[in-house]
Steps between C-alpha positions, in 0.01 A plus 500: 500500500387663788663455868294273696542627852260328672612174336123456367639316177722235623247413735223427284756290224581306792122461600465423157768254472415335773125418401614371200688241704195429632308433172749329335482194693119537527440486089764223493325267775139608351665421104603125643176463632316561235735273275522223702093527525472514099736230464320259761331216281109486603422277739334119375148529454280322776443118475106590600513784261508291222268258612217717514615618146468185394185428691320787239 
């Protein structure tokens, strides 16, 4: 490996490291979200909804 004088390397795993911190708890928020979303039961159908059904 080559001598990094300028310290370019280190400084863009640490750049790199620390945008992955960021993500991480991004995807994990946005993941619950979306599960808790899928998992919702729909809501009751209206009462006047289904007397206009019936109405037909």
């Amino acid at each position: 490996m080559v001598y990094d004088r300028d310290k370019k390397r280190m400084r863009r795993r640490h750049v790199l490291r620390f945008f992955a911190a960021l993500a991480l708890p991004a995807l994990l928020l946005g993941s619950a979200i979306a599960a808790a979303e899928w998992a919702a039961p729909d809501p009751p159908a209206r009462a006047d909804a289904q007397q206009a059904a019936a109405r037909q």
